[in-house]
N, C-alpha and C positions, 0 to 999 in steps of 0.2 A: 521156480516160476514156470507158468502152463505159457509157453510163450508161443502154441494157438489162441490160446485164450485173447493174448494179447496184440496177438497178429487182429484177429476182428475186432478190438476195441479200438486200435488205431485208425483200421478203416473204417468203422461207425461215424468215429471224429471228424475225420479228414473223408469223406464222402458226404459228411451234413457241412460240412464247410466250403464246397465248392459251389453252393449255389449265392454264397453272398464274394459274387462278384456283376459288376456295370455292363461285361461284354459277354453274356450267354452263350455258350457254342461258339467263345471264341478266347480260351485262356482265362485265365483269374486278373480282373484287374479292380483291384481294392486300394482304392488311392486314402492316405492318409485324410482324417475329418469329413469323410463322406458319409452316406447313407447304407452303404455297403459293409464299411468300418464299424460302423453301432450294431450293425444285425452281427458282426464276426464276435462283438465286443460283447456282446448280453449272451450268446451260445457259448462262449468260453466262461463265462461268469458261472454257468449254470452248472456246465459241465466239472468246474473245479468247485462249485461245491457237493456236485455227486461224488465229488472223489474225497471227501470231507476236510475242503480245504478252507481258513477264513479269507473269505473275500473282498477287495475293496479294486475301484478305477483311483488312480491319482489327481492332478490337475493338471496335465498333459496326456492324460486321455493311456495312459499304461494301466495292465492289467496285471494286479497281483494275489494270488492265492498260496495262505500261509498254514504249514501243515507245524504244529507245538512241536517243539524242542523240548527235551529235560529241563533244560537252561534256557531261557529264553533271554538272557541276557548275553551268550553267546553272540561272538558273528555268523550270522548264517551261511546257509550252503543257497545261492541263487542259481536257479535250473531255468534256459528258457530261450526264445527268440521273437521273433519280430511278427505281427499278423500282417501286416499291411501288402502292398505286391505290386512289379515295375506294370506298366498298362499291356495286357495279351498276355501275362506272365503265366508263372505257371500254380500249380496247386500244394505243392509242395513246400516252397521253398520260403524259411521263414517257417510259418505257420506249422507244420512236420515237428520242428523246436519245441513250440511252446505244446502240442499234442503229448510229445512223447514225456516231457515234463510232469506234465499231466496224468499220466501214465504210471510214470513212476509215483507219484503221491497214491495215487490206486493201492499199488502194489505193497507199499510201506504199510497201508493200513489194512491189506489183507494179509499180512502175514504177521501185523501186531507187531512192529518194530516202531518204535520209539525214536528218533536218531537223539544225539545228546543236543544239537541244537537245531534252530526252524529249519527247516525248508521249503523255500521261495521260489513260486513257480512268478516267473515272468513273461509277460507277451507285451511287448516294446512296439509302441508306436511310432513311425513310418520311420525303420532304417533306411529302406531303399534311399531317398531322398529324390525319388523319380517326381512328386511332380512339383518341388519347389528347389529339386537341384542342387539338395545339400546333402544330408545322410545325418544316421544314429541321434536321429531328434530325442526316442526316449528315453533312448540309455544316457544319452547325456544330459537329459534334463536331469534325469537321476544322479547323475554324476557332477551334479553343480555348474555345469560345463554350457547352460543354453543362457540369456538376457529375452527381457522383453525386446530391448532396440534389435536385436537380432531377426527376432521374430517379424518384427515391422520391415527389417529389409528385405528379405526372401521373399519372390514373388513366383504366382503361378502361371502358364503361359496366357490365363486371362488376365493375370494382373493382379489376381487377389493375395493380399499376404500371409502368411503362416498364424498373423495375430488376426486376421479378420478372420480366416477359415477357425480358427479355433475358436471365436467368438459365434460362428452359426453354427458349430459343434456343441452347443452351449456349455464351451469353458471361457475362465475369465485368466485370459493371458498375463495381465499383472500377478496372477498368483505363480508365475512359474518357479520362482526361490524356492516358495515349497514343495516341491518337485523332489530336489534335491534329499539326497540321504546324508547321513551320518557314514563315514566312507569306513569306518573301523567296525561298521556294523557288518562287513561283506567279509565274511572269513575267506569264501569256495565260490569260483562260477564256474559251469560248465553247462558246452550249449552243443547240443545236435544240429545237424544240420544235412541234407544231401550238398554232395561232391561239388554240382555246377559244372563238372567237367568230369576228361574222358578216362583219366587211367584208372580209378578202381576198378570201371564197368568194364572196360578193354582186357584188365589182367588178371579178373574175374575175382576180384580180392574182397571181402565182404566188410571189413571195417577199415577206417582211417582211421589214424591218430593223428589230429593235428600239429606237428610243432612247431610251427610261427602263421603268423598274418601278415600280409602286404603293407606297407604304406597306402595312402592313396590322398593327395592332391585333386581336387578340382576347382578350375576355374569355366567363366564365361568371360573370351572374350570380344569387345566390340571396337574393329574395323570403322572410324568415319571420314566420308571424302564428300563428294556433292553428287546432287540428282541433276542430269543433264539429257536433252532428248539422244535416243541412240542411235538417230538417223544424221542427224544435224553435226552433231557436237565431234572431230577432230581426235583422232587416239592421240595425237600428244599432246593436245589440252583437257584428257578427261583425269578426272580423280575420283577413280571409279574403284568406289571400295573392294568390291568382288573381286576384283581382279589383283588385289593387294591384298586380302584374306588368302585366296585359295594359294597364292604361292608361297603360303607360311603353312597354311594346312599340307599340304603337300609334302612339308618335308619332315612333318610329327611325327608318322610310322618308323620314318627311319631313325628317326635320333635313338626311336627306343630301340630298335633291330641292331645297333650299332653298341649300345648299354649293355647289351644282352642279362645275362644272369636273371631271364623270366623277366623283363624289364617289360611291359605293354603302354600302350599309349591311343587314348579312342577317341576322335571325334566323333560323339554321335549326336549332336543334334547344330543346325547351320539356317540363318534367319536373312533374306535380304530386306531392304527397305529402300524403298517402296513396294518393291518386288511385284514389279511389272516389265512385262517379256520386251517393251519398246524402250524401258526408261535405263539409263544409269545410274547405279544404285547407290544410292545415300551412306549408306552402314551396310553394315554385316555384322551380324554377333555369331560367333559358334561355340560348343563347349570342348574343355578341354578335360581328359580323366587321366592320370597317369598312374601307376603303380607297381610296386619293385619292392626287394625286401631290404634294399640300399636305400635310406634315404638322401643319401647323398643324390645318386644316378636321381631320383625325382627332383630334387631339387632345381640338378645341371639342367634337366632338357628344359622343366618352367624357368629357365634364365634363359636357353635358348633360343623358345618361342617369343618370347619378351625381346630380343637383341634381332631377332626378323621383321618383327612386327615395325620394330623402331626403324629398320631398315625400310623396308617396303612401304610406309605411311610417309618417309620423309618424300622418296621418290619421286610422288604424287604429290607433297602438299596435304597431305592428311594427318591423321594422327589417331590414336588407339588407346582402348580402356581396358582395364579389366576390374571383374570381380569375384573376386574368391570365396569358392561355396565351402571346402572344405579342405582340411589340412589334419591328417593324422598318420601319426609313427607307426611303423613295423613295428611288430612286437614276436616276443616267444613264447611259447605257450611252457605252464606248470611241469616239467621232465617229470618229480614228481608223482604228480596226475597220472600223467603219462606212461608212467613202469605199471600204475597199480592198474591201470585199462589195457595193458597189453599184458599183465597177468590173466584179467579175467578172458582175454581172447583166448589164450591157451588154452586156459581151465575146458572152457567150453568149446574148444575144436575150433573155434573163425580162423576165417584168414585174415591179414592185418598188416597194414605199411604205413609208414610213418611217411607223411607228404605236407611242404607247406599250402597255403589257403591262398588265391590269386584271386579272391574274393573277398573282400571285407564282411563282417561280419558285425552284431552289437560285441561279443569278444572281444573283437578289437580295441572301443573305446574302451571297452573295461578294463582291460589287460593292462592297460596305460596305466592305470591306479594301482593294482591289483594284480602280482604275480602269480596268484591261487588260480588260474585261467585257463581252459583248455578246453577243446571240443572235437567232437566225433563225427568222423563224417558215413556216409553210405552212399552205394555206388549211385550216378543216374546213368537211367538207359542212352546208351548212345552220346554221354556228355551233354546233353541238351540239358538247358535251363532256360531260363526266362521269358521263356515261348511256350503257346498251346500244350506243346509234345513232352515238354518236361515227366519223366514218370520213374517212379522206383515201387519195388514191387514191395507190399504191405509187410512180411515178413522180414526184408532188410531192418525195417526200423522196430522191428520188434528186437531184431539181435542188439540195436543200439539201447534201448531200455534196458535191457540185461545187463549190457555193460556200464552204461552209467547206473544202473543199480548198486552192483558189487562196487563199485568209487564211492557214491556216496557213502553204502553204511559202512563204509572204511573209514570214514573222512571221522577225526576228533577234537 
């Protein structure tokens, strides 16, 4: 494998893909069912069938390119990741997956190998779950795992929901069953990715092997007391939600710091209502992300927060909602997999550490089904993800093509 050759074929792809994003000269952000997503969606089509792969979109908007098998009644080898991106994200991450996929089917067919069954280049639509707040929409639609009534309930900070957005996507939501695969069809998955964080690029180590993924828990939730003016209204007769949120948020970092064993825990997003600087606030909604390779420890702290909340709403006289976006197991990735990729490190001189993933990945859901699971990662500069500055130098993800090369036409 000329892997110059394939150091510029990567950055061809992933250089003609940073222009479909909403925030120019300001990070990638390609929100699921946008205008952005269709221009990503018709330049991956294109490009997987210059690689001469058969192409089709599903009825959740995933993109699959299928390269003949001997067998084609085999289970397949599925290669791939996500295109979609959090908002200001970066260019890499996600989309890198389904490139270097990509990639690989190139190579299969320039070197006239055959494998004995398909493989399945995938580009999964919106894992992040940044802008309706759930995650692994396509993988699990593939995975039987999504409902239309699901779909109706996710909403976006406008209000619109996963079935309306997909309806001016011109998909027809009621079709999502068909989505779903035949799950004994999936022999192999294996999915690249960059790090998201800082020890490859710190210990200068050129490949990861993944073996396990995090749990990860999320909820949203909503804080409600009453709107009273805040000049007028008495602190011991107010029932002032905010102030009954923040001392339950306040104590989240630490339940995880306390869990330890990589245990994290993030509010990142917090809503008052009315949210006016004179008024006392009605609600509070915030969200809540947790993740650990225990799920037990995720579970404890969402009881936690839950036993605060109950506390701090009675106080005042209020009371508290939640609504859970998402809920999926730690998993371990293929050993496996795993001996045959850190053979081919050797073969070819990398360097190479086996590290878990403190990021979820579509892997993740897969894994769940599917012990055949594993993926690769490469350093990012400086640990930076999901921002502008996200960057890995073109050639890392050529060494990761090589590697998951030599796995696939291993794979029987």
């Amino acid at each position: 494998m000329d892997l110059t050759q394939v150091t510029k074929e990567v950055e061809r792809r992933l250089e003609a893909l940073k222009q479909f994003t909403a925030t120019h000269g300001n990070g990638c952000t390609r929100m699921p069912f946008s205008k952005e997503t269709r221009d990503a969606a018709e330049y991956l089509k294109e490009e997987m069938r210059q690689a001469g792969l058969e192409v089709r979109e599903d009825v959740v908007g995933n993109i699959f390119g299928v390269l003949p098998g001997k067998d084609r009644n085999l289970p397949c080898i599925l290669s791939g990741s996500h295109y979609d991106s959090v908002y200001n994200g970066g260019n890499y991450d996600g989309i890198a997956g389904v490139v270097t996929s990509i990639e690989i089917a190139a190579q299969l067919n320039k070197a006239g190998v055959q494998l004995d069954r398909d493989y399945v280049v995938a580009a999964f639509m919106d894992e992040e779950g940044c802008r309706f707040g759930t995650g692994y929409f396509g993988s699990k639609s593939m995975l039987g795992q999504m409902t239309v009534e699901e779909c109706k309930h996710f909403t976006d900070k406008d209000g619109i929901s996963v079935y309306e957005a997909m309806r001016g996507y011109g998909l027809v939501p009621e079709k999502i069953p068909e989505a779903a695969w035949d799950l004994n069809k999936i022999g192999y998955s294996v999915e690249a990715h960059i790090e998201q964080g800082p020890v490859l690029d710190t210990e200068k180590i050129q490949i990861g092997l993944v073996n396990g993924i995090v749990g990860i828990q999320r909820y949203m939730f909503t804080v409600n007391g009453r709107a009273d003016h805040a000049g007028t209204t008495p602190m011991y007769m107010r029932k002032d939600a905010v102030d009954a949120a923040t001392k339950v948020i306040s104590k989240i970092a630490d339940f995880a710091r306390e869990a330890g064993n990589g245990t994290v825990a993030t509010v990142g997003y917090v809503n008052a209502v009315p949210g006016g600087m004179n008024v006392v606030a009605q609600s509070m909604e915030f969200s809540v992300d947790i993740r650990s390779m225990d799920n037990d420890i995720i579970c404890d702290i969402a009881d936690k927060i839950r036993a605060c909340l109950k506390e701090e709403t009675e106080k005042i006289g209020g009371s508290y909602s939640e609504d859970v976006k998402l809920v999926i197991e730690p998993v371990a990735m293929s050993d496996a997999m795993l001996d045959v990729m850190e053979d081919s490190c050797k073969e070819h001189g990398y360097s190479y550490l086996r590290l878990p993933s403190g990021a979820g990945h579509d892997s993740l859901a897969i894994a769940q089904v599917n012990p055949n699971t594993c993926m690769v990662f490469v350093p990012s500069k400086d640990g930076r993800s999901h921002c502008p500055e996200e960057y890995t130098p073109y050639e890392d993800f050529a060494r990761a093509v090589q590697v998951m090369y030599d796995l696939i036409v291993s794979l029987k």
